[in-house]
KEKOLMI-532684 format. One record per residue: residue in one letter; x, y, z of N, C-alpha, C in turn. Coordinates in steps of 0.02 Angstrom, whole numbers, plus 50000, padded with zeros to 5 digits. Layout:
// residues N
AXYZXYZXYZ;...
// end
This chain:
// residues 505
X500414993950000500005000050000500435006350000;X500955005950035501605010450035502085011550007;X501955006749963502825004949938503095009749879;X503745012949897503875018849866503785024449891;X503385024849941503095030949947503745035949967;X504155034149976505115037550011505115038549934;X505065037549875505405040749822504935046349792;X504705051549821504245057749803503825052949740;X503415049649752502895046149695502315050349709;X502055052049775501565055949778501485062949799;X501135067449815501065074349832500965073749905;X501165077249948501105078150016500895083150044;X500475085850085500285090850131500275091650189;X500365097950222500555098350283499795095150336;X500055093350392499415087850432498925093750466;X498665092250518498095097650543498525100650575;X499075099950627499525105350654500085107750601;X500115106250555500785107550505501415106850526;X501395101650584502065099150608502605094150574;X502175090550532502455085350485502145087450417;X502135082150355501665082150277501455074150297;X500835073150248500725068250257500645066250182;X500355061750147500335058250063499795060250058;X499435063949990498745065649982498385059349964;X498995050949941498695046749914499155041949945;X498785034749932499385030549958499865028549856;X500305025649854500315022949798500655018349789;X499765015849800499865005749813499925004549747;X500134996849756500434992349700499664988249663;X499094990749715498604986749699497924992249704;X497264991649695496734996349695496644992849753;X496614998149808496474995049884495494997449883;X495435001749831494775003249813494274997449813;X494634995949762494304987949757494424982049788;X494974978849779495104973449841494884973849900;X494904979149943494644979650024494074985050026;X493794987949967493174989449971493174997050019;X492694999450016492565007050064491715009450077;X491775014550111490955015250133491255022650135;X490985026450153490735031450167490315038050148;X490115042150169489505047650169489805055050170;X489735057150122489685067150143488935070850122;X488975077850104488665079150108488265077850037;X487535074750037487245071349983487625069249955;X488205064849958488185057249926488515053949965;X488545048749936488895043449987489185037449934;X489795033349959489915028849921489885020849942;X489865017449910490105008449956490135003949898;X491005005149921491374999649853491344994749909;X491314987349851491284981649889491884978349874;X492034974549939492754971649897492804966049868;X493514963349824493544960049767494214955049788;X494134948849766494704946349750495134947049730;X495834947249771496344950749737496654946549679;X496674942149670496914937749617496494940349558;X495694940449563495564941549506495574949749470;X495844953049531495944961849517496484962249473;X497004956849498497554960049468497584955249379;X497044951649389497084947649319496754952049266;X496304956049314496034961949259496554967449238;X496564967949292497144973949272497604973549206;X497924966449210498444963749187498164965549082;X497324961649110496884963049039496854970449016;X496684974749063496674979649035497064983549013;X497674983449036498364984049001498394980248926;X498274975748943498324973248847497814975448815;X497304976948827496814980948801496264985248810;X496574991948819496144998548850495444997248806;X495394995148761494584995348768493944990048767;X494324985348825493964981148840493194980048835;X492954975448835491974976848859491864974148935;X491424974648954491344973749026491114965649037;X490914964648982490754955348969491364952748978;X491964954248954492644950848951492734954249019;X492704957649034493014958649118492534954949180;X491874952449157491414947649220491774939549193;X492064938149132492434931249143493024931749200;X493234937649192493784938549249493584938549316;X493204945249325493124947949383492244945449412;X492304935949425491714935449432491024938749503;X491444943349538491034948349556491244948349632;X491044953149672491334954349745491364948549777;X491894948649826492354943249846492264945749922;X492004945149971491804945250046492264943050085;X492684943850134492974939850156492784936150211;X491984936850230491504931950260491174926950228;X491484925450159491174920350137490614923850077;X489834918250104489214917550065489404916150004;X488534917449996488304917549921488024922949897;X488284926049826487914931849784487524928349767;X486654929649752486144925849709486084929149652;X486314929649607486024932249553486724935949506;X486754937849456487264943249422486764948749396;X486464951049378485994956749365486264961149411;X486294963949494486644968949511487304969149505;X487604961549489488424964149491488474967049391;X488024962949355488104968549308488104978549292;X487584978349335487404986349349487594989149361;X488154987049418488494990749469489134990749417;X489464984949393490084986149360489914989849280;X489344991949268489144996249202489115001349234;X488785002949268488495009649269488845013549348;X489025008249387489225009549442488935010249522;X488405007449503487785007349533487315000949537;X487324995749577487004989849599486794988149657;X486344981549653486204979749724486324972849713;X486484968549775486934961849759486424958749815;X486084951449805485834950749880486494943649882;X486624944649947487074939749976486644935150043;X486714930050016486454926950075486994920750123;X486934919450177487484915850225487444910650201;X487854904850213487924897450184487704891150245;X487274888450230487144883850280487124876950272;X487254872750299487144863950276486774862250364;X486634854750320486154852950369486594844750402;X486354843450462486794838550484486254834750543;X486284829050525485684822750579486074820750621;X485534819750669485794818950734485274810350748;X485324808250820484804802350821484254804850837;X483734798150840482884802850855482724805250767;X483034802950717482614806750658482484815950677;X483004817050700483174826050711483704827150684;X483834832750659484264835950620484354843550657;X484974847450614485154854050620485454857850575;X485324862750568485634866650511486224870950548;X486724871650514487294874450541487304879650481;X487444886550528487774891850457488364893150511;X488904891450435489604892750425490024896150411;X489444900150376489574908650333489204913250333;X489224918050348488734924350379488964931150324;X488464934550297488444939350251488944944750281;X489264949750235489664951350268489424958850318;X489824961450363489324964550405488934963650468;X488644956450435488244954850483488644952850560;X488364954750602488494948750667488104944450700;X488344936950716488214932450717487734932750788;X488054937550832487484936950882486884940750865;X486404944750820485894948550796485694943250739;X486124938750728485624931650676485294926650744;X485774927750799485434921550834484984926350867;X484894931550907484034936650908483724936150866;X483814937750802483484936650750483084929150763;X483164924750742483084917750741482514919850824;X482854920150877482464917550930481714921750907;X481894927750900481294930350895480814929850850;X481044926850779480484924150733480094917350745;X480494912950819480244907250831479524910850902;X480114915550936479244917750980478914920650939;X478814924950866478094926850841477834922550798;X478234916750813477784911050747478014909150679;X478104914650674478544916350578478824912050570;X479374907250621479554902750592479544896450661;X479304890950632479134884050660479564879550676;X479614875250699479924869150690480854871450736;X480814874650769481374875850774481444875550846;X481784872050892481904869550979482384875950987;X483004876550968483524882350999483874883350949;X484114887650962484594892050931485314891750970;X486074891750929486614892950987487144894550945;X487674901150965488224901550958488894896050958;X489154893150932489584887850935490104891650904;X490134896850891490854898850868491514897850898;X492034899350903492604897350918493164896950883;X493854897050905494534894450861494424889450814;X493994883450833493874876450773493474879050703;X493214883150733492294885850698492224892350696;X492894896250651492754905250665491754905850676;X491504904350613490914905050618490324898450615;X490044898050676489704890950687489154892650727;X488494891750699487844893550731487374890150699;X487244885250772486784880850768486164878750770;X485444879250730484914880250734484734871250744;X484274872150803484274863450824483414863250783;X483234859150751482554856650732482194854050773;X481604853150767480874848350808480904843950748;X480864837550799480684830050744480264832450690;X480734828150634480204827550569480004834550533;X480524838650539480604845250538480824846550443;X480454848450395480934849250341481464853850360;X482214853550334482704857850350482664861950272;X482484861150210482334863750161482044871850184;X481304870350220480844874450246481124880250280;X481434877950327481804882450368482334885850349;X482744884350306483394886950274482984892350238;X482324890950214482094897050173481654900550198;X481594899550259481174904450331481994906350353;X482294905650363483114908450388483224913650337;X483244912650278483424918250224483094922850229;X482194920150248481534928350235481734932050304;X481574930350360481594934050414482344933950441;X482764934550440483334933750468483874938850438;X484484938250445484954944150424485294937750365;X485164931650374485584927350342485534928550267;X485034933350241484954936250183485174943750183;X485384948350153485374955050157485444957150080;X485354961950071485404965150000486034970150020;X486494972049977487064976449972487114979849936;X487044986249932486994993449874487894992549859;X487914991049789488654994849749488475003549733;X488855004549766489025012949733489705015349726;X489885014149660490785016749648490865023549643;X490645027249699490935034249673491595035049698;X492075042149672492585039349705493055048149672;X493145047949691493695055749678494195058449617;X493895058449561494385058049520494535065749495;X495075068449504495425075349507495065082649548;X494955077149620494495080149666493875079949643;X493555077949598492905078049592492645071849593;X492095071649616491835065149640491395062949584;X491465056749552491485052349486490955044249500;X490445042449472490075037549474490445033549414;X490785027849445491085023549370490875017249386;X491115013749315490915006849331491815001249320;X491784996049325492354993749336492784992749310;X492474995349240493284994949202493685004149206;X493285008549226493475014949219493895016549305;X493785011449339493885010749412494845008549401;X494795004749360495435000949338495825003249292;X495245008649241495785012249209496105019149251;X495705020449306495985027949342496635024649378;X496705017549397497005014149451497625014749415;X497675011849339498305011249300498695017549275;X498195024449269498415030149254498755031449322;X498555031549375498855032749445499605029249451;X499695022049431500105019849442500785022249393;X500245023149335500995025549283501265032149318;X500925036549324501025042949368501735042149413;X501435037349452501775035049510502745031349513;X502545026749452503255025649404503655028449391;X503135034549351503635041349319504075043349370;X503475044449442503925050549470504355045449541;X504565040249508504915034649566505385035949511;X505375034749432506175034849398506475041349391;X506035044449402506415052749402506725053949480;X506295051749526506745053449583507415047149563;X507365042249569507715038749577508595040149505;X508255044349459508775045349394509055050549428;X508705056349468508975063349493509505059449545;X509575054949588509815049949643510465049949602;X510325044049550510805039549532511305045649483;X511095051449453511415056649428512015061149486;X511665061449529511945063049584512755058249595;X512365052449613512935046849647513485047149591;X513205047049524513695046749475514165054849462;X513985058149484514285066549480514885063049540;X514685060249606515105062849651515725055849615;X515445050849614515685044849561516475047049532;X516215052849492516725055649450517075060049485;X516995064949537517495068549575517835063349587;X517765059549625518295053849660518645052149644;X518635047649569519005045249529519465050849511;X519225057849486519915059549469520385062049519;X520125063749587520445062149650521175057949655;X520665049449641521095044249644521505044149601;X521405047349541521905044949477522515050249494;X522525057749565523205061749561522915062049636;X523075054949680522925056149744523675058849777;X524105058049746524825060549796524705067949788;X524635071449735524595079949721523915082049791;X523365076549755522475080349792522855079849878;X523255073949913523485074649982524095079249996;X524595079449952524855087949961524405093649962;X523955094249917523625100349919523255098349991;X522935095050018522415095750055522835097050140;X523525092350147523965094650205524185101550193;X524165105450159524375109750128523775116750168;X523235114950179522945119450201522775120450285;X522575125950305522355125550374521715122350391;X521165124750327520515124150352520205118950302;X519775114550312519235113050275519125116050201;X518685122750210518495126950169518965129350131;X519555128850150520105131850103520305125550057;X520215119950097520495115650041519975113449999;X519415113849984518915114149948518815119249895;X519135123749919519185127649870519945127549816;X520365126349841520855123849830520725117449775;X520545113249792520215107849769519735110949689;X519425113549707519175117249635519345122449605;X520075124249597520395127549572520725121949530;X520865117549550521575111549530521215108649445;X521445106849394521295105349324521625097949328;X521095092649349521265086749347521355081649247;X522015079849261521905078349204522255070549197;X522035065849159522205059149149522725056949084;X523345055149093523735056449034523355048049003;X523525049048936523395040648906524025036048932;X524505038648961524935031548981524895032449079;X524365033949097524215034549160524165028049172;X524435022749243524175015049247523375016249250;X523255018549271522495019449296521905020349225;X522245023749176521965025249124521615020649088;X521685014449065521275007349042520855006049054;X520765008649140519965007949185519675013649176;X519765018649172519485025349163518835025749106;X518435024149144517845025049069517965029349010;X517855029648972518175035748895517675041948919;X517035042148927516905049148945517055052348991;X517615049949050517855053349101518525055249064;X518655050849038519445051549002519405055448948;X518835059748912518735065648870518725070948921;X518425069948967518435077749013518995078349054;X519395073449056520165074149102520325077149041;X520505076448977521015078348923521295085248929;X520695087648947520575097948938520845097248997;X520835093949051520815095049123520005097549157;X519875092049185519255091649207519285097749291;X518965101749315518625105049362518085101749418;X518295099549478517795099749500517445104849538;X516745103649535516065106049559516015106449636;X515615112849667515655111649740515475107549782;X515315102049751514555097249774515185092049780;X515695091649711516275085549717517025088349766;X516885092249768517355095249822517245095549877;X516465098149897516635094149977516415086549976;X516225084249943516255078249957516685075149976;X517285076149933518095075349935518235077750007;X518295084550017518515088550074518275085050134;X517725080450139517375080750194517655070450220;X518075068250168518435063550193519105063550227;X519225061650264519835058150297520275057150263;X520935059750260521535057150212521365049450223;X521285046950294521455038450288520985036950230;X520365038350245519935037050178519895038050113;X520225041750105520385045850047520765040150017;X521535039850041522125034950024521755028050009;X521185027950059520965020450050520725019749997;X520575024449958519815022949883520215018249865;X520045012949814520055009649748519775010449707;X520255013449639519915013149594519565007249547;X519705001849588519324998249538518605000049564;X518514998149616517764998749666517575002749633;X517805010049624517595017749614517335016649530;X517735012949494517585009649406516855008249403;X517185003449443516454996049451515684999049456;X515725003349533515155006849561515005011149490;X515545016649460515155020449421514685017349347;X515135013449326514835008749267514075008249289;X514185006049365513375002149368512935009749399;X513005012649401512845016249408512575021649353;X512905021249294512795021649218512355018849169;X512485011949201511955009349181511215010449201;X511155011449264510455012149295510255018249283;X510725022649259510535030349243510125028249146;X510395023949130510145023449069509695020249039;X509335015349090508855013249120508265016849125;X508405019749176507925026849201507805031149157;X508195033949118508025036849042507455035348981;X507855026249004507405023348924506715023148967;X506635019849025505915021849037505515028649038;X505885033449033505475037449063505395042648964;X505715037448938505535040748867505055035148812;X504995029848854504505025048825503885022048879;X503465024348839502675022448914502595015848906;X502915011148850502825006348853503165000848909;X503545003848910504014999648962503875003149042;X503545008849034503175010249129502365006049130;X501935002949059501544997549085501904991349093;X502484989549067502774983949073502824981649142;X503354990049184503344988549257502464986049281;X502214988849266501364989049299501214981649313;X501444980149225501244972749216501744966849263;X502324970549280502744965049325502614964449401;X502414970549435502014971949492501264970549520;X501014965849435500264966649468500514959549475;X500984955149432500924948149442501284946549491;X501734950149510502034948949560501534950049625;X501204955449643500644955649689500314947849693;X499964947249628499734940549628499764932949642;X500424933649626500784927749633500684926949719;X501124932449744501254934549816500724932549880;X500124936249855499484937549919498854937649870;X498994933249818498514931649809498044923949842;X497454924649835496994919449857496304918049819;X496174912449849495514910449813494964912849825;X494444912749783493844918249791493374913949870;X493014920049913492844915549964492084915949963;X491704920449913491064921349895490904917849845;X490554913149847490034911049787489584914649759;X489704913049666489124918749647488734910249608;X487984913249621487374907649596487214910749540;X486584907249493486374909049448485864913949454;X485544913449492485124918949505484884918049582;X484254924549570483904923549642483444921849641;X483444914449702482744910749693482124913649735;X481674913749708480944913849719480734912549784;X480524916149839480164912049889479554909949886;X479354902349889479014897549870478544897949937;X477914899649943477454901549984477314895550023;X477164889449964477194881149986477594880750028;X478144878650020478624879450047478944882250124;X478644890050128478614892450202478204888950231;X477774888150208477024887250260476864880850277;X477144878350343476684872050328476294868950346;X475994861550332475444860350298474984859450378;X474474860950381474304859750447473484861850455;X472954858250482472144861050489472114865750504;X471464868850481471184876650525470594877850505;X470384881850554469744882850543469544892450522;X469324889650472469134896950431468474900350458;X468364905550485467754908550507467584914050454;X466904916750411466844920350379466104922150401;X466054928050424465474933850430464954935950417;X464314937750437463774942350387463984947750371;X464514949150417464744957050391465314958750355;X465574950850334466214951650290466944950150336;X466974946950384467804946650409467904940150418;X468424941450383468824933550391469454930850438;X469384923850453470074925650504469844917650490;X470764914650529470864909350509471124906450586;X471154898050638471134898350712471594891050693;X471964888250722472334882150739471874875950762;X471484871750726471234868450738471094867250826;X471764867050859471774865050916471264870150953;X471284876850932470834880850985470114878551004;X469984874450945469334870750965469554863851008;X469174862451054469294856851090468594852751108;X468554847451119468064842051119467814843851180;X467354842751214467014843651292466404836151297;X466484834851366465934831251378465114833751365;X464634831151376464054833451395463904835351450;X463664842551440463674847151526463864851851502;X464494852251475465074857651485465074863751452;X465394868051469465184874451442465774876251384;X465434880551333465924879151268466304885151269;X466664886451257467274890451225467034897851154;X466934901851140466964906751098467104906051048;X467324905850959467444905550933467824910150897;X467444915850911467614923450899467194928050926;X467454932650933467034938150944466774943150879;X465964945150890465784948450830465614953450874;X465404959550814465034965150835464344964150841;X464164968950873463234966950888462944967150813;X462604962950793462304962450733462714956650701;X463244957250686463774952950665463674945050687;X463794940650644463924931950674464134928050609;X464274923050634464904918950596464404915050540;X464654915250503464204914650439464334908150398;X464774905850374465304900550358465874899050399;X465824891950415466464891050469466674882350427;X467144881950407467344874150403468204875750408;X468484868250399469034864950410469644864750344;X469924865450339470384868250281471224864550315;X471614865950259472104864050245472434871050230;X472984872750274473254878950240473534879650166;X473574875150144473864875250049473074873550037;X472684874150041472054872349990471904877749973;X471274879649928471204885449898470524886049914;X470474894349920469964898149964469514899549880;X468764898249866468684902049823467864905949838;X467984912549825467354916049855466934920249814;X466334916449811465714917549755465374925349792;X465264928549735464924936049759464204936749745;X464004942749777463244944449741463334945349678;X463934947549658463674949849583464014946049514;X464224940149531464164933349490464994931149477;X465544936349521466144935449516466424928949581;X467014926749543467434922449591468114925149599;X468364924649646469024925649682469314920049707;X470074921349683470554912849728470854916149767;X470914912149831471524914849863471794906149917;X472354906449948472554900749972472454902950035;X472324898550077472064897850142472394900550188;X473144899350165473604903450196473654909850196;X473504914550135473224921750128472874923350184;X472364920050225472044924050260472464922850335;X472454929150359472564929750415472334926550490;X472854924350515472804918750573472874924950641;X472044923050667472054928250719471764924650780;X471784927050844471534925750914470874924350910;X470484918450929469884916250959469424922950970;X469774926451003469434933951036469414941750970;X469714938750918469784942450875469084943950819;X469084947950801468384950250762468674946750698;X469394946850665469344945350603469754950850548;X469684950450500470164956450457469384956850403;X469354963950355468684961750305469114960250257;X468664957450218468794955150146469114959650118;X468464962150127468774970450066469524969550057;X469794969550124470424969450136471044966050086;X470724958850078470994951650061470794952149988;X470304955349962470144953049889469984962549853;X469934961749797469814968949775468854968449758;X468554967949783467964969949763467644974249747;X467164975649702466704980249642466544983549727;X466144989149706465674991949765465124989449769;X464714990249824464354984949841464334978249849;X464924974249821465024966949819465114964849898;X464834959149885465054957249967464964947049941;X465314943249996465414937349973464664932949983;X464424927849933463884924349936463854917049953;X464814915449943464964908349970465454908649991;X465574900750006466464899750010466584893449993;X466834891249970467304885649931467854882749957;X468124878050003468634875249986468714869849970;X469374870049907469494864849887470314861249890;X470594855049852471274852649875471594857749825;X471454857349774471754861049699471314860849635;X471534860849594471104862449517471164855049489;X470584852549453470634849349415470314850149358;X470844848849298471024849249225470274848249226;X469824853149172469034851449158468504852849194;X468654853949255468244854049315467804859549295;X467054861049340466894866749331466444868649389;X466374874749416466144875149476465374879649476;X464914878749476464124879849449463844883549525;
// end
């Protein structure tokens, strides 16, 4: 995320006390945008990048370098869509399309669960993976509390099992003979184990704040980095220009070190022999021993008699005769050559852009290679349907319907058998005038069908109507069905389902 940042790659400003500067940017080797994702809010807008697999970031990258004008179809073979590092499942690609077009999506992620039997013909569902965000103790509230309002059935306890073995382990225990199907998809409706996630890529581009989608996310990332290159080989050429200036004082130092140590015992002060020192016209004869090693462009500027510069003079000045005596010129050869070389290096890059994506391209694979990993989010084919069958299950009741129109639906059990003698129980309560008009026995999947005054039918499933208290008046129709004005119901119907031909008179 840092790396480089010591070779002026980025702009710096002074902090809130202006005691230090700080980087206006980091300039990472990778889009920390994307890989580790961001949130936050100002004034009217707000952003929330989600994060991504780094393996498959940098495989895009790598693509989009070979070809700036990619389509966003060739970048979802790559980049098969946010990467959580809690796991789940994405259901669907439709928001991760949106979001990586336009920059703007919604992703639903739901937690991962399997199911595991125990003896007694009981089972349990374990989730292993929790959406990200979420916490695991507000799934297990969650859970308790959809088992006290009913919403969801079949379920004895709930328990945290997490731990060192089991980062994430939460155990939903079943009631015998329990479908675990049922419940996994009562866990997804009421629970956190489902959530929906807004993509919003906005994001700052030349201080102005920019809605992109993911390939324009990756092209700002690669313009940043070339940026960043540039101004790492320029510091680093201004460096190695340097090292090579003082490079060359030395050497011609070394090549008339008996004269440069007369002159320098020769003075009282420092400053005098520095100056001294750049007065002197160093020059290299061609039958000098030293001369063979002498690179030829040092050995053109000795000819005239070379001058040194104040920068190579104290450099000089500011050594130790012992040190001085000590140079070798081979060392002093060796170092400058390579030092020549890297100066010429730094040149050819910084006069060919092809070879500063090259670096790009050696840094993203190298990232990759490095800290890269496998994706920990599953993406599905789509998002499935909640299947009403399915929630609800199958169980008697007794349907009560009105002279005055309200319907309500009671748990078989509220009715109970009595001897002879005994005094009976309520059924519901009506308003004065009001009484129960149709009452029979139903199947919550069977189908409700209700004949009118004015020659229309209506379906609805048994389960549609609302399951209320003994003491309860009921919900109206009106409510439950769209009726004409004046309509009010003339029957009721239930049946198991439709049959092919049938007809109802």
């Amino acid at each position: 995320l840092m790396a480089d940042l010591e070779y002026d790659t980025v702009n710096h400003i002074p902090n809130y006390d202006e005691t230090r500067t700080e980087p206006t940017v980091f300039p990472s080797k990778f889009p920390n945008l994307l890989v580790n994702g961001s949130t936050g809010i100002a004034v009217g807008m707000a952003c929330n990048l989600l994060p991504h697999n780094l393996r498959e970031i940098c495989d895009a990258i790598v693509k989009v370098l070979d070809n700036w004008e990619i389509g966003i179809s060739e970048l979802l073979e790559i980049i098969k869509g946010p990467d959580f590092p809690t796991g789940g499942t994405i259901r669907g690609m439709d928001g991760i399309l949106d979001g990586y077009s336009t920059g703007r999506g919604r992703v639903t992620l739901q937690a991962k669960m399997h199911v595991e039997s125990l003896k007694n013909n009981r089972q349990q569902i374990i989730i292993d993976e929790i959406p990200y965000g979420v916490i695991r103790k507000n799934i297990v509230e969650e859970v308790a509390a959809a088992v006290k309002d009913d919403r969801i059935k079949d379920i004895s306890d709930v328990n945290d099992h997490s731990g060192r073995q089991h980062k994430v382990r939460i155990v939903v225990d079943l009631k015998r003979d329990a479908d675990p199907d049922v419940i996994m998809t009562q866990l997804y409706q009421y629970t956190s184990c489902q959530i929906t996630v807004s993509m919003i890529n906005i994001a700052l581009v030349n201080r102005q704040p920019r809605t992109m989608g993911i390939k324009e996310l990756i092209q700002h990332f690669i313009e940043h980095r070339r940026e960043v290159i540039v101004r790492r080989t320029k510091f680093l050429l201004r460096k190695a220009q340097q090292k090579a200036h003082l490079l060359e004082g030395l050497i011609f130092a070394v090549c008339d070190i008996d004269e440069v140590v007369k002159l320098i015992r020769s003075c009282k002060t420092r400053d005098e022999a520095i100056v001294k020192l750049r007065q002197r016209a160093f020059r290299i004869a061609p039958e000098h021993p030293f001369a063979p090693r002498i690179p030829e462009v040092l050995m053109r500027k000795a000819e005239k008699g070379a001058l040194l510069t104040q920068v190579q003079a104290e450099a000089i000045g500011r050594l130790q005769l012992i040190q001085l005596v000590g140079l070798e010129i081979e060392k002093l050869v060796d170092e400058y050559r390579k030092v020549v070389e890297e100066i010429e290096g730094y040149e050819a890059i910084l006069r060919d852009p092809v070879l500063v994506d090259d670096i790009i391209r050696e840094d993203t694979i190298e990232m990759k290679d490095k800290y890269g990993d496998d994706r920990r989010t599953e993406i599905s084919g789509g998002v499935s349907e909640f299947n009403m069958d399915k929630l609800i299950a199958q169980e008697d009741v007794v349907v009560t319907v009105s002279h005055e129109g309200y319907i309500k639906r009671l748990p078989v059990g509220t009715y109970r058998s009595q001897g002879r003698g005994g005094r009976g129980i309520r059924g519901t309560e009506s308003k004065e005038g009001d009484f129960v008009e149709h009452l029979f026995v139903a199947n919550t999947h069977d189908y409700l069908l209700f004949f009118t005054n004015q020659g229309r039918v209506y379906e609805r499933r048994v389960y549609d109507v609302p399951e209320m208290s003994r003491t309860s008046q009921g919900r109206s129709i009106a409510n439950l069905l769209s009726f004409q004005d004046k309509e009010k119901v003339a029957n009721v119907l239930a049946i198991k389902d439709f049959q092919k031909g049938e007809q109802f008179l």
